[in-house]
C-alpha positions as CSV (number, residue, x, y, z in Angstrom):
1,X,7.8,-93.7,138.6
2,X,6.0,-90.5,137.0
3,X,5.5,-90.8,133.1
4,X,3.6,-88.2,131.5
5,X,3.6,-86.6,127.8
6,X,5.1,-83.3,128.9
7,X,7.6,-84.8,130.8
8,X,10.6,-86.6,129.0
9,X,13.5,-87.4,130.8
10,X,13.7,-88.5,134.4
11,X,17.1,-88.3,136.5
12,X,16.7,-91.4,138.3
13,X,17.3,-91.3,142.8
14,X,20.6,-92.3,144.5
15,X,18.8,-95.2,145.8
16,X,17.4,-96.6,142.9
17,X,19.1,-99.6,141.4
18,X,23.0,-98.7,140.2
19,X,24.5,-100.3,137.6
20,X,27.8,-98.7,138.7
21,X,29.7,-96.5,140.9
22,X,32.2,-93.9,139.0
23,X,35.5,-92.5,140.8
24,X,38.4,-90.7,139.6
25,X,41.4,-92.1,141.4
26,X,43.1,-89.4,143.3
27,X,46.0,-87.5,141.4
28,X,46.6,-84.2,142.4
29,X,48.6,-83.2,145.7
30,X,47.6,-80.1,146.2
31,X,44.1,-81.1,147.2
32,X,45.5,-83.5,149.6
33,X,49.0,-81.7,150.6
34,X,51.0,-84.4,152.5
35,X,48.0,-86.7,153.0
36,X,47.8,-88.0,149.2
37,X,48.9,-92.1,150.8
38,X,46.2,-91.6,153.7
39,X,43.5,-90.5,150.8
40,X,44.4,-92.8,148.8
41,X,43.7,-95.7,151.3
42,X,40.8,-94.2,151.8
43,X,39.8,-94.6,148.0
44,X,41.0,-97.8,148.0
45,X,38.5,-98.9,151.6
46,X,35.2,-96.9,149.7
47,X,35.9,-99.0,146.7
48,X,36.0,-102.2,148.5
49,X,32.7,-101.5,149.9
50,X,31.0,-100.9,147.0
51,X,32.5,-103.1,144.7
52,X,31.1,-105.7,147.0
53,X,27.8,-104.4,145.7
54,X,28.0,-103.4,142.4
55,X,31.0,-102.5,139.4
56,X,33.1,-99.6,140.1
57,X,34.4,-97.6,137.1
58,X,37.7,-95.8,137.9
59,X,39.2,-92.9,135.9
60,X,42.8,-93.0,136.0
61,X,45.1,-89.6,135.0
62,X,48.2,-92.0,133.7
63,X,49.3,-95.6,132.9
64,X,51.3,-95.0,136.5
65,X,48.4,-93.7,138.5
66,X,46.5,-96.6,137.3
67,X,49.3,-99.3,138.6
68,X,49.2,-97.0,141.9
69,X,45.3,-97.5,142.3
70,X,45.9,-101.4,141.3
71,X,48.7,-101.5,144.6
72,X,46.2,-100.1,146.6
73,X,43.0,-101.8,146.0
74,X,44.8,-105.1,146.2
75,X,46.1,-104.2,149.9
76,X,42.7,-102.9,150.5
77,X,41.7,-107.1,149.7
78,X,39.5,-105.2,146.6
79,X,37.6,-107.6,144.1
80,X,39.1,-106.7,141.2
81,X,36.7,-108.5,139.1
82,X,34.0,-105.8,139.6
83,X,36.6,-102.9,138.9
84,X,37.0,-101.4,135.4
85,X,39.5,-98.7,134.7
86,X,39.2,-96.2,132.2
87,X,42.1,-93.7,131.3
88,X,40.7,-90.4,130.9
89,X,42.6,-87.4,132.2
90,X,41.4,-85.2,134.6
91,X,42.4,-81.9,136.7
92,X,40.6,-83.6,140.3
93,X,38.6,-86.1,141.6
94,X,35.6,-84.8,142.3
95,X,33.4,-86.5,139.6
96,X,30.5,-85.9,141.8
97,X,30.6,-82.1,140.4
98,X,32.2,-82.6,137.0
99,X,31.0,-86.0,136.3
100,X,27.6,-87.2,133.7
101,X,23.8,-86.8,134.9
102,X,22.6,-90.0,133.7
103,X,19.0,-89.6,132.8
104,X,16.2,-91.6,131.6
105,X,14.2,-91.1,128.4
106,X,10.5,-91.4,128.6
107,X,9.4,-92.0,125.5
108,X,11.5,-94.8,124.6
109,X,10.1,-98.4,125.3
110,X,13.0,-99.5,127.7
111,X,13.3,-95.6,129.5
112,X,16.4,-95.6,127.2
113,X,19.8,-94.2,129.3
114,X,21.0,-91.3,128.5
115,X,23.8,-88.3,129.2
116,X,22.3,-84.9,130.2
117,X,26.0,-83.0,129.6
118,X,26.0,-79.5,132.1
119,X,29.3,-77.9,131.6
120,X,31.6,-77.0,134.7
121,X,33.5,-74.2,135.5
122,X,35.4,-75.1,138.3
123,X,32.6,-74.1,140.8
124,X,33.6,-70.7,139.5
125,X,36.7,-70.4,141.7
126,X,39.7,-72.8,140.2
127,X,40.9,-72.1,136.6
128,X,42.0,-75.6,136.0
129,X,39.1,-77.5,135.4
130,X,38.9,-77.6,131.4
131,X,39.9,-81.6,131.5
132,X,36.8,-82.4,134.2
133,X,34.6,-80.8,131.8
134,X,35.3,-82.8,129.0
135,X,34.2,-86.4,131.3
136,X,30.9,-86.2,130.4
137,X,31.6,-86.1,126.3
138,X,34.8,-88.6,126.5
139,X,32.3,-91.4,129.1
140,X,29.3,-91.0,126.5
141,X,31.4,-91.9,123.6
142,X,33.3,-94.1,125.5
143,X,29.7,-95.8,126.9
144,X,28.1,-95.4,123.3
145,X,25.1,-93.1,125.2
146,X,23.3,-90.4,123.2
147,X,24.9,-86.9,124.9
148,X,22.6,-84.1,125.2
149,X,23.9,-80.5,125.9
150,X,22.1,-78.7,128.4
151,X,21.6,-74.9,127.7
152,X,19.9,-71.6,128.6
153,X,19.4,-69.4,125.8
154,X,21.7,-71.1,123.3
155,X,24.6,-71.1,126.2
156,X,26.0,-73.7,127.9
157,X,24.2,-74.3,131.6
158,X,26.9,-74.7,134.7
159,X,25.5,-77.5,137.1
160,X,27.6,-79.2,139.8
161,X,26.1,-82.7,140.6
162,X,26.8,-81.8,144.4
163,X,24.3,-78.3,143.9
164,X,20.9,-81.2,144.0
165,X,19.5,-83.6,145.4
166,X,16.0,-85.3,143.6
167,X,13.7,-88.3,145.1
168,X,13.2,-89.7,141.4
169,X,9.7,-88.6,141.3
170,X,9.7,-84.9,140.2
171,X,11.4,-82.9,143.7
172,X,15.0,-81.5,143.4
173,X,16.3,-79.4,146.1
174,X,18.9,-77.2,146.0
175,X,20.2,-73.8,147.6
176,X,19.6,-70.1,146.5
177,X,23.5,-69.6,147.3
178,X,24.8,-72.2,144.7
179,X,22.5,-71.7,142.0
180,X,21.3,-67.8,142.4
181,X,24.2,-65.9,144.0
182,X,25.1,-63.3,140.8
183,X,28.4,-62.0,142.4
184,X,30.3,-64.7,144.1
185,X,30.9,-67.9,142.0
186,X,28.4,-67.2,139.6
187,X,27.8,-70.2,138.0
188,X,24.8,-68.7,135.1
189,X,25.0,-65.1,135.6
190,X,21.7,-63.6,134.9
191,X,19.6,-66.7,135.2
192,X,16.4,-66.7,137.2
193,X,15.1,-68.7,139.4
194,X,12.0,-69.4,137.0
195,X,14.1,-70.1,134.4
196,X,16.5,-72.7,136.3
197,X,12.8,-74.2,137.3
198,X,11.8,-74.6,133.5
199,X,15.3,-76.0,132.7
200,X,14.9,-78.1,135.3
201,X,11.4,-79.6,134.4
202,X,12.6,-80.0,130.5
203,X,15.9,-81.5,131.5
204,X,15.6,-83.6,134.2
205,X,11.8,-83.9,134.4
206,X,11.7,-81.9,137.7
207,X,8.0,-81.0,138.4
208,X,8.9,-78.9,142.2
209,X,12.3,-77.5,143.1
210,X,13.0,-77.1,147.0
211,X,15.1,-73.8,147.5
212,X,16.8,-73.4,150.8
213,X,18.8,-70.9,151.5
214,X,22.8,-71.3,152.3
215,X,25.2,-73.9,152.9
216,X,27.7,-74.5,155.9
217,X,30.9,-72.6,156.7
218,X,33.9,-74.3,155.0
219,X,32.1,-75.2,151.8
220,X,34.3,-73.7,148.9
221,X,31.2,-74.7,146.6
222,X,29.1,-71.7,147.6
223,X,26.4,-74.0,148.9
224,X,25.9,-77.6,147.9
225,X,23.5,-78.9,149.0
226,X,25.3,-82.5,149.7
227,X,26.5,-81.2,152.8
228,X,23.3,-79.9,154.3
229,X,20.3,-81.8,153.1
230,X,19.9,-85.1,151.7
231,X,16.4,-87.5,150.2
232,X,16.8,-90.7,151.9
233,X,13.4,-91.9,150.0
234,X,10.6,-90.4,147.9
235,X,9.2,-88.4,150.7
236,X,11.4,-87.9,153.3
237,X,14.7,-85.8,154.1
238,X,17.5,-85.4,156.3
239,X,18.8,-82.1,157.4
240,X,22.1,-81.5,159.2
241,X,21.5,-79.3,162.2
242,X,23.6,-77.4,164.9
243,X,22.9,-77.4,168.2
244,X,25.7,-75.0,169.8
245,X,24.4,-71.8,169.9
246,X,27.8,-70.0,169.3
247,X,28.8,-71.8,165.7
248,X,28.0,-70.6,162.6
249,X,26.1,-72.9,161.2
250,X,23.5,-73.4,164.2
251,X,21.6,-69.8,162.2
252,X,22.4,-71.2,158.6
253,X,20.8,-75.1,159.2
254,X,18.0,-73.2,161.6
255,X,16.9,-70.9,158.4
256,X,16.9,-73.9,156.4
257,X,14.7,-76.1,158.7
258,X,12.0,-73.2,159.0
259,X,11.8,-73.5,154.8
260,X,11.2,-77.4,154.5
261,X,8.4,-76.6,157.2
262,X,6.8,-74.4,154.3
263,X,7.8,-77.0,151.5
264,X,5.6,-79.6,149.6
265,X,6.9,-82.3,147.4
266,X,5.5,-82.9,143.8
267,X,2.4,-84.6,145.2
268,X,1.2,-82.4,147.3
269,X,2.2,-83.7,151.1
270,X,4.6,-81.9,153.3
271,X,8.1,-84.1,153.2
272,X,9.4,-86.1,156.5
273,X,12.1,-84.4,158.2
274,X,14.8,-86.0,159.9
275,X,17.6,-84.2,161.8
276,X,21.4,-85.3,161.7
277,X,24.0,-84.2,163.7
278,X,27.0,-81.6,163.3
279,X,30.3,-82.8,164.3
280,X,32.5,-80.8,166.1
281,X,34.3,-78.0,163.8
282,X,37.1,-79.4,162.4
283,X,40.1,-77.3,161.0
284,X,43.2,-77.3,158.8
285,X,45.7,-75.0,159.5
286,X,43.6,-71.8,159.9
287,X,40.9,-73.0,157.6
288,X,37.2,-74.9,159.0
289,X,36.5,-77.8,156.9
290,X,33.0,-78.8,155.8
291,X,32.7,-81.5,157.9
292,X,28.9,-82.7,157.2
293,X,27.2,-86.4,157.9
294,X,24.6,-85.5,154.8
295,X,27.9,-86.3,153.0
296,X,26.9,-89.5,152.8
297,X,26.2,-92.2,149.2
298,X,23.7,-94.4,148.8
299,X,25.3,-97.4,146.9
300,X,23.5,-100.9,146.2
301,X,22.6,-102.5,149.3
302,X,25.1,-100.4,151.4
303,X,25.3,-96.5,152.7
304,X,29.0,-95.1,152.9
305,X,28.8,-92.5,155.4
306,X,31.8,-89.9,156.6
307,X,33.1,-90.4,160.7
308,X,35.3,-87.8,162.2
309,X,36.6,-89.7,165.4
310,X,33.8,-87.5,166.9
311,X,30.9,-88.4,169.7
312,X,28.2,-87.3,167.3
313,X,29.4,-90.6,164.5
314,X,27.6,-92.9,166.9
315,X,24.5,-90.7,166.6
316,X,24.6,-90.2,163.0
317,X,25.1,-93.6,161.9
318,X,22.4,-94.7,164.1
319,X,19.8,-92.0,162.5
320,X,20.9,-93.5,158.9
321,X,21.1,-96.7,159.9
322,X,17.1,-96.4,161.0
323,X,16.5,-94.8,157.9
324,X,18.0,-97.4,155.4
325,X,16.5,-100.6,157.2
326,X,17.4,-102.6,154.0
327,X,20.7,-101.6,153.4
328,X,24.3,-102.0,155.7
329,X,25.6,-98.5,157.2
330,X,28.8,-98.5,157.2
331,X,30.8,-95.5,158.6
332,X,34.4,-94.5,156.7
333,X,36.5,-92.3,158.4
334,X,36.9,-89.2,156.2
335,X,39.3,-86.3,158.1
336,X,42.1,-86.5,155.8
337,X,39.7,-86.5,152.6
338,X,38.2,-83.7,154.3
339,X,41.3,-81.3,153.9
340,X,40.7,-81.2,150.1
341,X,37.4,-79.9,151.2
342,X,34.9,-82.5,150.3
343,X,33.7,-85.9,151.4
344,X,32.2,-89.7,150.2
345,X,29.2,-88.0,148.2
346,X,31.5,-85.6,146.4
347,X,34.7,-88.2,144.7
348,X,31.3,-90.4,144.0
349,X,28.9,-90.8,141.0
350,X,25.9,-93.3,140.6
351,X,25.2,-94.8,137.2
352,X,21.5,-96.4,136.9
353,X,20.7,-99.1,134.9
């Protein structure tokens, strides 16, 4: 990994070595109306996977949602020895968004661990979200880490985890939409794209930012870029694309493919680029749901990756599967997680060593 003097803290890759998975246990029905039982199976099958790879840290809302998520990981066949729960109340459970950016410190012997704390506003659309911002502040004290506040000009900076993607070596990408947009969803209003790039570089060592331009239909975030484009390794990327000419998202992921044709990473070379697959639009009620195979998480020896009960699951998992040679692909059916609009990357959070 990059070391240099102007460069102090690192914010490790997905694939790099975890010390832990984070989750917040499902607890809130209206993200899940009618389909909390199905969701929370789900929960239970994604933590039986990874916790046959590494810990898995659970947030719980209540002593009772905590005895719930016990019933349901010991049906799922769970080990329960690599589970640790931790009762911190929360509005969702989408700790991908709200949860800490572990980070390493440079100039410490041992690259010392540390919290880089952004502040979230709900993905400036929900009101209630005043409980997942405090996560980061309650984990560090309950973790004993050293906290650090991330700010632009004295004010707290908004930053969903979902909103980038980095290889570990000095590359984020990200979308104009999420971080840029000034009128819907704002999440820094008046901030620059210059200024997000120093911020960047200062707080998570970030030497070359990757802007693409929009995200797909259905995604309430304004753009993450979790559902579009993912770093599978240092220097190579996958890109959800569309093939049928009449959806929406066949101009979007186009637009976005021409940019990473223009893009270098931080040393110079032009990244690998690797297509996935759309599945077919999926709706609930009236609304399309941002049904993405980039939605996948890289967890110790495994990658969890969202199925749809569509023809194109086959294809995906293959392209991953090719991808990470070392690691088991597993596919987890993820339609009913889907209907509180987001998948497996977004109710997870890596912790490095």
């Amino acid at each position: 990994m990059y070391k240099t003097n102007s460069i102090r803290y690192r914010m490790p890759a997905e694939w790099e070595p975890h010390k832990a998975t984070w989750l917040t246990w499902p607890h809130n029905p209206s993200d899940w109306p009618g389909k909390m039982s199905s969701v929370q199976k789900t929960y239970a099958e994604l933590t039986q996977k990874i916790a046959a790879v590494e810990e898995v840290n659970i947030l719980v809302n209540s002593e009772r949602d905590g005895l719930r998520a016990r019933r349901y990981l010991k049906q799922a066949r769970v080990d329960l020895d690599n589970i640790h729960f931790y009762h911190i109340p929360t509005n969702r459970s989408w700790i991908r968004d709200y949860g800490p950016v572990f980070i390493a410190d440079n100039r410490t012997k041992k690259s010392l661990k540390k919290i880089m704390r952004f502040r979230f506003n709900g993905w400036a659309r929900y009101p209630a979200h005043q409980k997942d911002d405090s996560v980061p502040l309650e984990l560090a004290n309950r973790l004993n880490l050293k906290i650090i506040s991330a700010k632009w000009k004295k004010i707290p900076l908004v930053l969903e985890g979902g909103s980038i993607d980095v290889n570990g070596f000095g590359t984020l990408i990200t979308t104009e939409e999420c971080l840029l947009d000034q009128n819907i969803q704002p999440r820094n209003p008046g901030i620059t794209k210059c200024e997000l790039e120093e911020l960047f570089r200062d707080l998570l060592g970030i030497t070359n930012v990757i802007w693409l331009n929009r995200g797909i239909e259905g995604d309430d975030t304004h753009g993450h870029i979790d559902d579009i484009c993912r770093f599978v390794d240092s220097g190579t990327l996958v890109l959800a694309m569309e093939t049928n000419k009449s959806d929406l998202n066949t101009s979007i992921l186009a637009e976005n493919m021409e940019r990473l044709e223009q893009v270098r990473i931080e040393n110079g070379t032009r990244p690998t680029v690797v297509t996935l697959p759309m599945p077919k639009p999926i709706y609930y009620k009236k609304w399309r749901l941002p049904a993405s195979y980039a939605n996948f998480y890289i967890a110790n020896n495994v990658v969890l990756v969202p199925i749809f009960n569509d023809p194109a699951d086959r294809k995906a998992l293959g392209i991953l599967s090719d991808l990470f040679p070392t690691r088991d692909v597993i596919g987890v059916c993820a339609e009913d997680l889907l209907i509180g609009l987001g998948g497996i990357h977004c109710i997870t959070l890596q912790e490095p060593f």
